[in-house]
N, C-alpha and C positions, 0 to 999 in steps of 0.2 A: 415371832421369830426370836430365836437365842441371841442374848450380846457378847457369845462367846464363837470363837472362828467356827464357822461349819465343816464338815472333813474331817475334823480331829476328835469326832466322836459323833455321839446319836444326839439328835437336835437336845439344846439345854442341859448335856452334858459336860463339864468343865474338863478342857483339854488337858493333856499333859504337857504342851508345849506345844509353840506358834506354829503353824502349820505351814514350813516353809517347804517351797521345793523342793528342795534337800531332802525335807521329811517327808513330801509326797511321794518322794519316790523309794527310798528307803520304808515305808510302811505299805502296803498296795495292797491289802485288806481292810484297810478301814471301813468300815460303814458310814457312807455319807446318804443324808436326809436330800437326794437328788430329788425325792417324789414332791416334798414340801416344798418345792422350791420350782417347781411347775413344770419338770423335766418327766419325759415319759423315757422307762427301763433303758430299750433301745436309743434313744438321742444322749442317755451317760455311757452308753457302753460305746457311743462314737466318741464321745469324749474322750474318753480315757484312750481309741486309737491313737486319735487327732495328736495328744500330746506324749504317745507310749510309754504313759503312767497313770497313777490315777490324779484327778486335777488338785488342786492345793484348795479349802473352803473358799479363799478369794476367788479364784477360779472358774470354781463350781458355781458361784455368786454373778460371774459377771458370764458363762456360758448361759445359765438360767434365764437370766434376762433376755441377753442380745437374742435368744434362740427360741422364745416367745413368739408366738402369735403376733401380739402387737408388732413386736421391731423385726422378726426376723419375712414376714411376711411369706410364711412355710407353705401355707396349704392354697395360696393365692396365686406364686410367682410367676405359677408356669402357665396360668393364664392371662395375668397382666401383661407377657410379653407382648399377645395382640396389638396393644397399644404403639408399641416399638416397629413391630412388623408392619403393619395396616395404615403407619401414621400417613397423613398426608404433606405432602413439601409444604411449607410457613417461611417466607422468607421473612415474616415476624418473629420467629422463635430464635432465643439467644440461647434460654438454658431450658432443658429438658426435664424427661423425670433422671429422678437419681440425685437429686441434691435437696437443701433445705425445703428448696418451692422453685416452680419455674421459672422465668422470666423472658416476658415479649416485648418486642419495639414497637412503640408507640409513636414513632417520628419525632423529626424537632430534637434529635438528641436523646429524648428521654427514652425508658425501660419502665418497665411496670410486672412487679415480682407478685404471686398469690397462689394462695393455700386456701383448702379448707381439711381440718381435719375431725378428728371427732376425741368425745371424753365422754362418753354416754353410762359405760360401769360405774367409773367415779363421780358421775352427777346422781346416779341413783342412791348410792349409799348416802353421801356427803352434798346436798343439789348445791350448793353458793358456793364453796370451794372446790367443787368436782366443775361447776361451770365458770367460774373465777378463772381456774387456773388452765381451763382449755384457752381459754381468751389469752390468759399469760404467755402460755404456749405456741400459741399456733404466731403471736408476735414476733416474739423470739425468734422463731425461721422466718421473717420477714426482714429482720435489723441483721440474723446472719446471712444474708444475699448483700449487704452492704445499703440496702432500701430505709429509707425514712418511711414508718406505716405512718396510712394515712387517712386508715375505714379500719372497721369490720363491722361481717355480715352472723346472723345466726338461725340458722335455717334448723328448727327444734320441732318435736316428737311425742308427744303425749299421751297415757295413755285416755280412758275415756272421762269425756273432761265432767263429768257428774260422780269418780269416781273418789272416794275418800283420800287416796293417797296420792291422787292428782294435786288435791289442795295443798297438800306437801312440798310434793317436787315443783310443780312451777314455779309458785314464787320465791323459792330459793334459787331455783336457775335463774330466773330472769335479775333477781335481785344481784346476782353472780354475778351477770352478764353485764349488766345496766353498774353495776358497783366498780369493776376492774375497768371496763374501759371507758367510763365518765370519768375516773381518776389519772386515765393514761390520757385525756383531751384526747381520745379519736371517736369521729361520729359512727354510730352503727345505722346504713344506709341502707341494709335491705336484710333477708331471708324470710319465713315463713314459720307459721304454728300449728300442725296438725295434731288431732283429734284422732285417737282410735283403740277399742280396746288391745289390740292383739301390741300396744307398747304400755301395757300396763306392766309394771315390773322391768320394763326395759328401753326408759325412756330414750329417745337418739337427741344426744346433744353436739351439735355440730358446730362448728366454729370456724370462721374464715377470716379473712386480712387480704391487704394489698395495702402496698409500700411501692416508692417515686424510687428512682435514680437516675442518673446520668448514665450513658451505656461505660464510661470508664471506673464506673463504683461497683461492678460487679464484684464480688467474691465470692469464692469457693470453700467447698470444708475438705481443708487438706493438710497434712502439715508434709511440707516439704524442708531441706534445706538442714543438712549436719549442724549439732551445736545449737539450731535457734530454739528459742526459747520456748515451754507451754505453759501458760498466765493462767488460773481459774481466778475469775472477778465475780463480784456480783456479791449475794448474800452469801452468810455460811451456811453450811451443810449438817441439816437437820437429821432428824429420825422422820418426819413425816415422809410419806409419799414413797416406802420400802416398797417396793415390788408394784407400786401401783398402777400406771397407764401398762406397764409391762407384764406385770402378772396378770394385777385384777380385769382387765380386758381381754385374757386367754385364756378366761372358763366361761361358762355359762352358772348363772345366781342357782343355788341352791338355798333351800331351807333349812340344810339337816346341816348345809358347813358352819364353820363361825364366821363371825359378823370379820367386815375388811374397811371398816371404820379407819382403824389404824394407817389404814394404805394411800388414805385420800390426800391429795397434794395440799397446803396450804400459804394462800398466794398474797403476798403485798407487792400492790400495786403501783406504789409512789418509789420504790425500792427499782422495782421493772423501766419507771419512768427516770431516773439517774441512768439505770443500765443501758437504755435506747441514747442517750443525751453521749454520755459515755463513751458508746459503743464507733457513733456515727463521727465523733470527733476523731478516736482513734484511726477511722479509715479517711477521714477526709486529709488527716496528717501521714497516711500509706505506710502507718506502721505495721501492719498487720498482712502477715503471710496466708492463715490460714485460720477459717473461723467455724466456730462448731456452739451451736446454745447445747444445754444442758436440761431435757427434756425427759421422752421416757428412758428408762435403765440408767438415767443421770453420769457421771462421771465414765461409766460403764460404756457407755454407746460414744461418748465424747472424745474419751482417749482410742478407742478402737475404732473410729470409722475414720477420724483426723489420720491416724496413722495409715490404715488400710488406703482411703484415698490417695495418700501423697507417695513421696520415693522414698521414705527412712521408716524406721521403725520410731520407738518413743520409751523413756524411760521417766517411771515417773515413782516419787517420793509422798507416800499417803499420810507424811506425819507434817507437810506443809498445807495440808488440806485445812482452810480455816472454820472449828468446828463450833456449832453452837451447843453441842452436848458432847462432854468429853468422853462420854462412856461408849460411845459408838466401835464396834469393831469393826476391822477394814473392808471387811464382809457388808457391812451395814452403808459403809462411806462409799462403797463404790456400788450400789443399789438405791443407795438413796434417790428420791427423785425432787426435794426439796426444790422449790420456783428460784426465777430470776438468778440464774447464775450463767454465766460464758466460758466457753475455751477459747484461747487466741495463742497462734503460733506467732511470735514476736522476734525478730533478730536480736542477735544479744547487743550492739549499740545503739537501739530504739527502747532496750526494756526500760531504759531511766524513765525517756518520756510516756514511756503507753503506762506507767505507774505513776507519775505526773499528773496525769490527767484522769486517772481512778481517781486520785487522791482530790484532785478539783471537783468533782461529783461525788463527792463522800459515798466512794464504791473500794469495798475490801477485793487486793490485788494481790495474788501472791503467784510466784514461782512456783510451778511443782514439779518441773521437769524440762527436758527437753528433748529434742529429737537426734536421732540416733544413725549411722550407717544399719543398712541391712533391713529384715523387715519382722523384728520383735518388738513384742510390748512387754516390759520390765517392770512391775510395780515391786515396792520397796515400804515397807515396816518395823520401822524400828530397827533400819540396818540389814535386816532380814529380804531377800527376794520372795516374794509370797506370788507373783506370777509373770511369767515366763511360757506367751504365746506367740503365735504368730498373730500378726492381730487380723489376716481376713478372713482365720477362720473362726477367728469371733463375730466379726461385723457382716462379712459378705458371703460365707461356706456354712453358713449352717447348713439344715438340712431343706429339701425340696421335697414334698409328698406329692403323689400324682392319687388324690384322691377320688374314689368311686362315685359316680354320680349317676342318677337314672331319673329319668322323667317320672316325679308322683303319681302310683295308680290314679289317686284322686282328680287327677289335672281333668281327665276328660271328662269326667261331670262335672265338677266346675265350671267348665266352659258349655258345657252342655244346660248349663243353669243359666237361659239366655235373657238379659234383664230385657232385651228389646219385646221382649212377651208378656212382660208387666203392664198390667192394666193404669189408661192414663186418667186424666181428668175426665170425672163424666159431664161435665157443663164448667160453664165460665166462671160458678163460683168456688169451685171445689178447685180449678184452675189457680186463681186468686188465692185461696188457702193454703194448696201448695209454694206458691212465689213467696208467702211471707213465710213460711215454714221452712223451707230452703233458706233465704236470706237471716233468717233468725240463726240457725243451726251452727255450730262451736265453731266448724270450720270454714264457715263462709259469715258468720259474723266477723264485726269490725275487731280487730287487737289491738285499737290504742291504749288498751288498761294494761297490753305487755310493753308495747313498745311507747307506751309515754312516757317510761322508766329509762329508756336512752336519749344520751344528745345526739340528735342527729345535723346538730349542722356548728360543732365546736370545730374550730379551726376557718373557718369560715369561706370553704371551700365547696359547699354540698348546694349541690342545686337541683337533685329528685333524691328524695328517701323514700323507707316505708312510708306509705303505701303504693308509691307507684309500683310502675312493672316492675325497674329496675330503678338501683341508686346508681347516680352519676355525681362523679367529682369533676373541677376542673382541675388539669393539673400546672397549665399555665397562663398566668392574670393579662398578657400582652397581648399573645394570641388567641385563647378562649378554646384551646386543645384539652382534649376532656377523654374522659373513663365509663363505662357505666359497669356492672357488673350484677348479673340476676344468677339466685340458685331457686333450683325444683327439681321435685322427685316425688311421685305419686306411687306410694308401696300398693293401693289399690288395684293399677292397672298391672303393678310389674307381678303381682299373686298370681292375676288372669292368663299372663303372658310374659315371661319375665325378659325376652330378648325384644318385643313390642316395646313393654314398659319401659325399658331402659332407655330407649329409642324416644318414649312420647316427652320423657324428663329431660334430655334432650333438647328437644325441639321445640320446648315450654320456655327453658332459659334462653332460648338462641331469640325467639322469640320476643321476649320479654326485652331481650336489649336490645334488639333492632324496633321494635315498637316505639323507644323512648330517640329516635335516630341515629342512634351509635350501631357500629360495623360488627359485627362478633368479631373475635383474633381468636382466642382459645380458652379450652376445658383444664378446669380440675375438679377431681370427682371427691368424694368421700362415699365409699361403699357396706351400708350395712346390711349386715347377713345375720341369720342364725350361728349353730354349730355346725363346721366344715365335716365333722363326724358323720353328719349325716348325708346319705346320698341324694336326697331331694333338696335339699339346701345349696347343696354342690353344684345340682342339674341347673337350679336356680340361678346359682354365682358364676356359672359359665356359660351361660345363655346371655346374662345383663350381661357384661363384658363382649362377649360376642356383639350382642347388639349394638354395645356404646362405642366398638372400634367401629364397625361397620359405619354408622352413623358417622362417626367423627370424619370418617375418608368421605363422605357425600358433602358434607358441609365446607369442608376446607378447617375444621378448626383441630388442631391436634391435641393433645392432651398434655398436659406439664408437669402433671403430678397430682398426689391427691393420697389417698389412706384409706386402708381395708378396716373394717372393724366387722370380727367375726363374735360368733358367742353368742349374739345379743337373743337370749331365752332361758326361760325359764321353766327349768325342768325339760320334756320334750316339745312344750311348746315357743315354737320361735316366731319373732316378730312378723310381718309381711317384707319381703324381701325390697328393700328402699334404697338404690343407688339416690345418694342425693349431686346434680349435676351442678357445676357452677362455672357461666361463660363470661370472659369478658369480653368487653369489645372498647371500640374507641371511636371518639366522634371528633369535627377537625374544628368543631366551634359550639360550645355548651349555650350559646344565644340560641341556638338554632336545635334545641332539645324539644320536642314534644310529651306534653306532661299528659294526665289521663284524663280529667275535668273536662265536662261538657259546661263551659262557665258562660257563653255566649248565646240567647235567641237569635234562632231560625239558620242554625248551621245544619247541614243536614248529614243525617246518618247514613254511614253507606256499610255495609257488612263485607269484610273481602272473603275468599275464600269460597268453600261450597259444602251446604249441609246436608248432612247424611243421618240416618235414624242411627246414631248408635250412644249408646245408654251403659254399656258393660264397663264396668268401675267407677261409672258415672254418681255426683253428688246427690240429686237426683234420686237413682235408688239406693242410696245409704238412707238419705235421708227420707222420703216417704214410704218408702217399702222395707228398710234395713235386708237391702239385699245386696248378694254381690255374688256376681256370676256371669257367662257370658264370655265376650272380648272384646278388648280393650279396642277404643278407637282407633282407626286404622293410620299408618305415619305414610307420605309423600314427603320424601326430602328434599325433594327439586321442587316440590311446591311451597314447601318452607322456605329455600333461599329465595324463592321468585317473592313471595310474599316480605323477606326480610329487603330484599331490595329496590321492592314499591315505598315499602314504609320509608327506610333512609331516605331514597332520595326525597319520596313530599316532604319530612322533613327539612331537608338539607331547602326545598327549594321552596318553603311557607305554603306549599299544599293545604295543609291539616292543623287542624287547631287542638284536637285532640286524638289520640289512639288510646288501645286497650287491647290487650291479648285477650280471646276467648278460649279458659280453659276448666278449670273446676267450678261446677255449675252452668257454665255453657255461657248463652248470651243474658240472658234475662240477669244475672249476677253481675258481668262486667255493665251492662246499662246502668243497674243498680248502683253499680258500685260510682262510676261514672257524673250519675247525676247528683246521685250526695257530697262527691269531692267540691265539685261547680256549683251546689246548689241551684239546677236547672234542673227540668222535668224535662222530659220525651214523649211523643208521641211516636209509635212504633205500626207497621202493619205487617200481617203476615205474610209471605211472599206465597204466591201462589202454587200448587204442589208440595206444598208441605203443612203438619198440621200443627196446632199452637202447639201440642206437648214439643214436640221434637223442633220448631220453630227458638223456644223460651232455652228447655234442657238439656238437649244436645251436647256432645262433650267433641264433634268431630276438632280432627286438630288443621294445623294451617290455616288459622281464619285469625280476626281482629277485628274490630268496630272502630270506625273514624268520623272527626267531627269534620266537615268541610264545609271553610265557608262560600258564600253563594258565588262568588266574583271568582273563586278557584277552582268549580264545579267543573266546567267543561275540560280545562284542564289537564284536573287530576283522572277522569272515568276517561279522559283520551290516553292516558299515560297508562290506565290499568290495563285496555284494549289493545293499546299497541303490544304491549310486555304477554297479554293474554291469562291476566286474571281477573277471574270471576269477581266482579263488585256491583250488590244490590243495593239501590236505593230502599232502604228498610225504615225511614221517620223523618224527625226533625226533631233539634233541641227546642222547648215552649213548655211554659206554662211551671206549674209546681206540683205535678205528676206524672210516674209512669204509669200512661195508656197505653194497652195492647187492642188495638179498634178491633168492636165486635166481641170484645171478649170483660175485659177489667182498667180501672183506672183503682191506682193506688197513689196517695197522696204519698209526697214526698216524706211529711210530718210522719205518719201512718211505717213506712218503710225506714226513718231514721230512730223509731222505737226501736223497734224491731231487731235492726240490725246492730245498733249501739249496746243495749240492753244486757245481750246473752253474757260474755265471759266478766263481767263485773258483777251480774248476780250469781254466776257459777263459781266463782272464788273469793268473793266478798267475805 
């Protein structure tokens, strides 16, 4: 990009003078580089309505951004509304979507804010500072809800994990991941690692948080209030990260463009941890009117959406902008997307102190402006007005596309490619070969070579991480009142089925944290897609949404927020369409958590739910057939909550010594997984009417494996009977093998090869 204004000639051209309003409108032929700037023909020629002239380069600089894909959420809105329309009553819910991140009541005073969003372009060019500074990120809107973070989770995407450029990206993500927030002391307590070529070139790197408050620490990103003051704090404002979550996440990777190196954000971490320290002192002393972090379109999104939320407009001065390269043009300063920096609307007799106390966290504080009668945004250069909008129709008027979408020829053979026709085990040893060949496989082996690069239990709050179902924090030491929060999103099933899919990722996280005893309250999503250009992508992303509001009104949990990432392809070919879901819930005493470990002999196994032959997306035929085809396991919602509200209460009431969500890989993996956490072995038998493949494989949903011991037995199968779910006596914990009688016994030593083994020799 030129370090000269844009607007005032053809990109790299040296103007003939600053490209002020004045001069925008006085010259209305110029030639401005709207295409390089990621604007298509049509969305400048609204511009130039919008402001009945043509826009000044600053202008054109901060419509490009806000009116992105990324921020402007153009080809998504009009189906995200579902969410709005469909939602279900939450007398938990405080704050909705439309703000930094949600925020639900948790009881006991408390509120509990979270996100997950995504940085998956800039992890591909750049993997440790492209996933550094999602983590940077997605914090940032946790400390602007007024919340002290106090997790994150990282639910990540790979392509295939044997492939060259695998060895690249991951351990730069992870080292990303594992690097920013071991330096911010927050533990990362959950997410997932999948394997698959169709994210080769277009890794999904996802990033989530949740932050504590009191419900009277809530803040909004508003700026309200004539004369008050607008503080940008935090670092200065670099050249990195021009166009970056904003631009580079609103195309799809080509070969033939140039390289976007340049765009990738880069994050210090110990800088972020002043700014959270900072931030929270500023609000606990109620200095602070209205809060906005500095994210994608940077300074851009920050002064226009503060303004557009609140009742004034805003005027702001870009020569008080604290810069660490003098050479920047204002074009560049308000595009920038440089990490760790805040907007805070401040009253003018509190600004002594909210600079006070920058100055106490050796955090640079300046003035740049303030808020105004009316509802313009005035930026100023060198004396000069360089833009003069209104600012909703930079933050919240862009444009809305109502794009074409049509069900893939393809889809019906796809699903006509029925995996349940797949030939199974022809005898008990080829049985056995497959169970360790599943269990070995990238994405059903163990990840502590990813995740033993995170702390998961700094702060000394955490009492399930990865690898449980779900991480659970406490978040009070008096009473034992707790959090968990699980994400999942299987892009296999949602190819097959994409309004199912979306529905079974769903019902995996809901799942997951009623497993561990905690309640579900509510969703936020991160939704990755291909390019919205295309009509099957479209069919795709309006089908998942469709399914995921649908879903959410059966569960009772509404949605809070969460982030579209489209694009994600390369060349014509795009990812598997992967809503990744993420629930929390809340539990009323973290003593009273069920972990997954079968650590006890002679507890017995009881299988809840009811199994059915279905194999379609199943790990299963990825992994011994490399197939995929068919349909996705079928979703019962009401069998999911009857299921979520067995588990809680044996929890709550010491029923179960252990649980386990059955979902990728079926049962035979959750046992597996189960008996190696406890170092216990099982004994297993097949229940009658079903045969071992589909007994072991299976991927049906609404089920769980539980450990109960013998004195809770009657019990808990009276509590399942009365409620009216299915639960089979399936084994007992014993011994130091999984035995499937009549079939295979697999030492435990034999399956802790196996499953340990895989991604340390595949990235070694």
């Amino acid at each position: 990009m030129s370090r000269t204004p844009s607007g005032a000639g053809s990109p790299g051209a040296a103007p003939s003078k600053l490209d002020t309003v004045e001069h925008a409108a006085a010259t209305p032929d110029i030639e401005q580089p709207w295409a390089e700037l990621g604007l298509k023909k049509d969305e400048y020629e609204r511009v130039r309505e919008v402001l009945g002239r043509r826009p000044t380069g600053a202008e054109l600089a901060m419509y490009s951004v806000m009116w992105s894909e990324h921020c402007s959420y153009k080809s998504s809105k009009k189906h995200l509304r579902q969410f709005g329309e469909k939602a279900p009553h939450s007398d938990a819910l405080l704050v909705g979507i439309g703000e930094n991140a949600g925020v639900v009541d948790i009881g006991q005073g408390y509120a509990v804010t979270f996100k997950v969003e995504s940085h998956n372009h800039p992890s591909y060019v750049e993997p440790y500072q492209g996933a550094a500074t999602g983590v940077g990120g997605i914090v940032r809107d946790i400390i602007a809800m007024g919340a002290r973070p106090v997790a994150v989770v990282d639910p990540l995407r790979f392509g295939a994990a044997d492939h060259p450029d695998t060895k690249r990206v991951l351990p730069g993500v992870v080292a990303g991941i594992g690097g920013y927030g071991n330096c911010l002391g927050l533990p990362n307590i959950g997410g997932e690692t999948v394997f698959d070529a169709c994210y080769q070139g277009n890794p999904l790197v996802n990033a989530g948080a949740i932050g504590v408050m009191r419900h009277d620490d809530i803040h909004l990103a508003k700026a309200s209030g004539a004369g008050n003051k607008v503080i940008l704090y935090g670092a200065r404002t670099g050249g990195d990260g021009i166009g970056g979550a904003s631009i580079l996440a609103s195309e799809t990777f080509d070969d033939a463009k140039p390289s976007k190196r340049p765009a990738v954000q880069v994050g210090d971490p110990f800088q972020e941890k002043l700014l959270i320290e900072c931030t929270l002192e500023a609000f606990a002393e109620k200095l602070v009117v209205g809060m906005q972090d500095l994210g994608a379109a940077g300074l851009s999104c920050a002064t226009s959406e503060l303004a557009s939320n609140g009742s004034g407009g805003m005027r702001v001065t870009l020569d008080d902008v604290p810069l660490r390269d003098s050479t920047l043009s204002p074009e560049e300063i308000l595009m920038s997307e440089s990490q760790e920096r805040m907007c805070a609307v401040v009253e003018p007799e509190k600004v002594a102190r909210f600079l006070e106390i920058c100055d106490k966290w050796d955090v640079i504080a300046t003035v740049i402006g303030e808020v105004t009668d009316g509802d313009r945004l005035e930026i100023y250069w060198h004396g000069e007005k360089i833009v003069d909008v209104d600012a909703r129709t930079v933050a919240h008027e862009g444009p809305v596309y109502d794009r074409p979408y049509r069900r893939p020829q393809w889809q019906d053979a796809l699903q006509a490619d029925d995996a349940n026709a797949l030939p199974r085990a022809a005898d008990s040893a080829e049985l056995r070969a497959q169970v360790l060949k599943l269990v070995a496989s990238p994405n059903q082996a163990s990840k502590a070579w990813i995740t033993s690069q995170y702390d998961h239990f700094v702060q000394g709050n955490t009492v399930l991480a990865q690898p449980e179902d779900s991480g659970m924090l406490r978040v009070d030491e008096e009473t034992g009142l707790g959090i968990a929060l699980a994400t999942d999103g299987n892009g296999r099933y949602t190819k097959l089925d994409p309004y199912t899919g979306a529905q079974l990722a769903l019902a995996e996280a809901y799942r997951n944290v009623a497993t561990t005893g905690a309640r579900p309250l509510a969703v936020s999503d991160c939704l990755n897609f291909g390019s919205p250009e295309d009509p099957a992508v479209m069919w795709q992303f309006t089908e998942a949404i469709r399914g995921l509001a649908d879903a959410c009104q059966v569960l009772g949990t509404p949605v809070t927020g969460g982030n579209v990432s489209l694009y994600n392809q390369t060349g014509e070919a795009a990812i598997h369409p992967t809503p990744v879901i993420a629930v929390l819930g809340v539990i009323d005493d973290v003593a009273r958590r069920t972990p997954s470990a079968f650590a006890e002999e002679g507890h017995q196994l009881y299988l809840l739910g009811e199994t059915a032959e279905e194999f379609g997306g199943s790990a299963w035929s990825q992994v011994v057939h490399d197939h995929l085809g068919g349909l996705p396991p079928k979703v019962d919602l009401e069998r999911e909550r009857l299921l979520a509200d067995v588990l809680i209460a044996a929890s709550r009431d010491g029923m179960i010594a252990a649980a386990h969500d059955l979902s990728d890989g079926g049962l035979i993996q959750a046992v597996t997984e189960s008996c190696l956490r406890g170092g216990r072995g099982a004994r297993l038998v097949v229940p009658a009417g079903l045969s071992a493949s589909t007994f072991l494989f299976s991927e049906s949903a609404g089920r769980a494996v539980v450990a109960v011991p013998r004195s809770e037995e009657a019990r808990f199968t009276g509590m399942c009977g009365a409620r009216g779910l299915p639960a089979a006596r399936i084994g007992v914990v014993d011994g130091d093998a999984v035995e499937v009688q009549g079939e295979f016994s697999l030492p435990l030593s034999e399956l802790r090869d196996a499953y340990e083994a895989t991604i340390p020799g595949l990235l070694a």
